[in-house]
C-alpha positions, 0 to 999 in steps of 0.5 A, spaced: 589 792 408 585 787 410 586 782 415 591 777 416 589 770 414 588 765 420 590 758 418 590 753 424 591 745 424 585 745 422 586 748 417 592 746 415 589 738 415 583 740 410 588 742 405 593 737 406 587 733 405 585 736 400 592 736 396 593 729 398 592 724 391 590 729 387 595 728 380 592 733 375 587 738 378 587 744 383 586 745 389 583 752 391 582 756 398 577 761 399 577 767 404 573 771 407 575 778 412 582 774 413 580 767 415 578 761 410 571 758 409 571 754 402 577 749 400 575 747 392 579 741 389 577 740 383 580 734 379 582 732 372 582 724 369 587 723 363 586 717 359 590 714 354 587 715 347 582 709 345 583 705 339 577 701 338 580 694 336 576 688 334 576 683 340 576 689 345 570 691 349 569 699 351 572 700 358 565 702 364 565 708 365 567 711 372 563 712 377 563 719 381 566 718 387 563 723 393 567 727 397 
């Protein structure tokens, strides 16, 4: 067997974090030799269907947030 994970306050911070706000989506911890090295969030947007209606502008497109 391998070696135990290792997961400090630190750690433990950054995946909270990581969770924290998230709706739709996942959030994935990489480990390597038993100690985590890689938190991956990956996060889905749903919208409503879009009916284009006379008289309704089109919505702006969303800009990308940096993590």
């Amino acid at each position: 067997m391998g070696n135990a994970v290792q997961l400090d306050d630190v750690w433990a911070d950054r995946i909270l974090s990581s969770v924290k706000g998230l709706e739709y989506g996942n959030v994935q911890i990489i480990v390597h030799d038993g100690k985590i090295v890689q938190i991956e969030r990956t996060e889905r947007k749903r919208f409503d269907s879009y009916s284009a209606s006379p008289g309704r502008s089109r919505p702006e497109p969303l800009k990308q947030q940096s993590r």
